[in-house]
Structures are given as C-alpha cells and as structure tokens.
N, C-alpha and C positions, 0 to 999 in steps of 0.2 A: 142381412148384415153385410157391410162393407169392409173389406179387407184393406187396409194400408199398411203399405213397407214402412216401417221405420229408418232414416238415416244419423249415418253420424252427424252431418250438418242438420239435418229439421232440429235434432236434440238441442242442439246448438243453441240454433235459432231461439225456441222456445223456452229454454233458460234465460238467454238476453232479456224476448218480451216478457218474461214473468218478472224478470228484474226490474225492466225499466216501467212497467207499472204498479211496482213496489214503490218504485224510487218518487216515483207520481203521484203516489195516494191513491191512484186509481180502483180501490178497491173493490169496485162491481165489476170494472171488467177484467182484474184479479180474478174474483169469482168465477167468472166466466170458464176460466181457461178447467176448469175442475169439471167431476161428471157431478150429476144429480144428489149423488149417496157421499161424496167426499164430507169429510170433515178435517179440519184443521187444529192442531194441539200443537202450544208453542209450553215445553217446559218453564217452571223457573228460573231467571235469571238466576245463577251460580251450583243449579242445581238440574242439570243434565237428565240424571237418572231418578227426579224424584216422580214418585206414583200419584200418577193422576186421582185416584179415589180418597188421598189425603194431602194433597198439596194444590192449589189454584192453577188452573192451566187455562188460557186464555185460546176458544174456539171458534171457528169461523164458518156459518156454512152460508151456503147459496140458497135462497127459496127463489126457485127456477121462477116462477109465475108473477112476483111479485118484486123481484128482482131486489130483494131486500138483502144484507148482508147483516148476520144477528151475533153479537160478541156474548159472551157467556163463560161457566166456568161447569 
C-alpha cells in the first residue's frame, strides 16, 4: 500500500476538478475520482434531512469494469 501526504493545495486542486467536471457533464470521469465501494446520495430538493429509506434519493455509483455510471433510488 502506498502512502500519500495530503496537502492543503492537492485538496484544493481536487475540489476545482471535481467541479469543473460537474460543470461538464462529465460524469464518468466524475466517477472516476471515487474508490470502487463509493456511493453517492443527493437528498431532496428542500429536504436536507429527509431519510433515504422513505424519501427518493438520487445515487451514483461507478462499475469500475464497465465503466458505467447507474442512477437509481
């Protein structure tokens, strides 16, 4: 296993790109920047704290292999 420092600038960095291929549509290589097991949960619109087990929550993951990016709830 490889060990890497973290910086205040990489963090940086990495926020920008995750924006600006937000900003792109680019969502495979969005994907990318995730590990293998991430998953993505965006609340409801006006509803912050609603519980994902009875409110729609729109998720994201990466199938590393296939390079698919699958929306679901």
């Amino acid at each position: 296993m490889t060990v890497t420092s973290v910086t205040r600038q990489g963090i940086i960095d990495f926020l920008f790109q995750e924006a600006r291929l937000l900003d792109e549509w680019n969502l495979l290589a969005w994907a990318d920047l995730f590990t293998e097991d991430a998953t993505y949960l965006i609340p409801p619109i006006g509803e912050p704290d609603a519980s994902h087990s009875r409110r729609y929550f729109m998720c994201m993951t990466a199938d590393r292999d296939s390079k698919n990016v699958q929306n679901g709830y």
